[in-house]
Each structure stands twice: as C-alpha cells, then as structure tokens.
Residue, then its C-alpha position, 0 to 999 in steps of 0.5 A: x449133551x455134547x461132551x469131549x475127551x481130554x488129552x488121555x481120553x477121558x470123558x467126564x460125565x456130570x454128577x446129576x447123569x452118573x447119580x441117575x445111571x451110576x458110575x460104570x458103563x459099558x462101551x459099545x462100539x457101532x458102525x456108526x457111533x460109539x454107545x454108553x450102556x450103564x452097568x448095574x453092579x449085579x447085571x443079571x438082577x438088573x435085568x431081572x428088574x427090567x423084565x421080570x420073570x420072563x427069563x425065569x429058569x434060562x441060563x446066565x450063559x445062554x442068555x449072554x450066546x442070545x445076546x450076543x448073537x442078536x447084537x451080531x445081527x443088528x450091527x450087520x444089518x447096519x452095516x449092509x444098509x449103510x454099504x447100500x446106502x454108499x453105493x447108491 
C-alpha cells in the first residue's frame, strides 16, 4: 500500500486498515524507514495478550528499560551495517 502526506503532513489510512489496527500508532523512526506500530489503548494488556504469562510478575518499568534497550541495539546494529555496506 502506497500512501502520501498532504500539504500538513498527514497520512490517512483506509477504513478497513484503521477497523483491523485501531486509530492510534506509534511512529518509530529507523535509519532506514519510518514504521507504524499500532497502540492498544491498554498497551500492557495488549502485550499480555500477545504473550501470555511470560512476562507475569516483571515490572512495567523494567519491561519498557528492556525494550528500550533492545530496540537501541538493533538500530545499531543497522546502522554499522548500512556504514560497512557504504564503504565498501
């Protein structure tokens, strides 16, 4: 699906995409691309859905320090590949 901002750079997503995902989205911006993650509107029940009880009795703070730290290292990890990649 190709879409393109309009003059205030909005993006509008089609009925059936926003009914399957919901109306609210996280953008995350990648060396490479921009990405949309949609937001449950309880974002920790929604995680408990997706996974069950394998996060049962981590805290909420600690779980978003992981995260944080995981998504620190992928990006990293693309950008020293993309560096080595112009070099050679």
């Amino acid at each position: 699906m190709s879409k393109s901002a309009d003059d205030r750079g909005r993006i509008y997503l089609p009925k059936d995409v926003r009914e399957r995902f919901g109306e609210r989205y996280r953008i995350v911006e990648l060396p490479s691309h921009v990405a949309l993650f949609p937001v449950d509107d309880d974002p920790l029940e929604g995680l408990r859905a997706a996974v069950g009880d394998a996060f049962g009795g981590t805290d909420a703070d600690d779980l978003k320090t992981d995260a944080r730290e995981a998504i620190s290292r992928e990006v990293r990890a693309e950008a020293d590949a993309r560096s080595q990649d112009d070099e050679e």
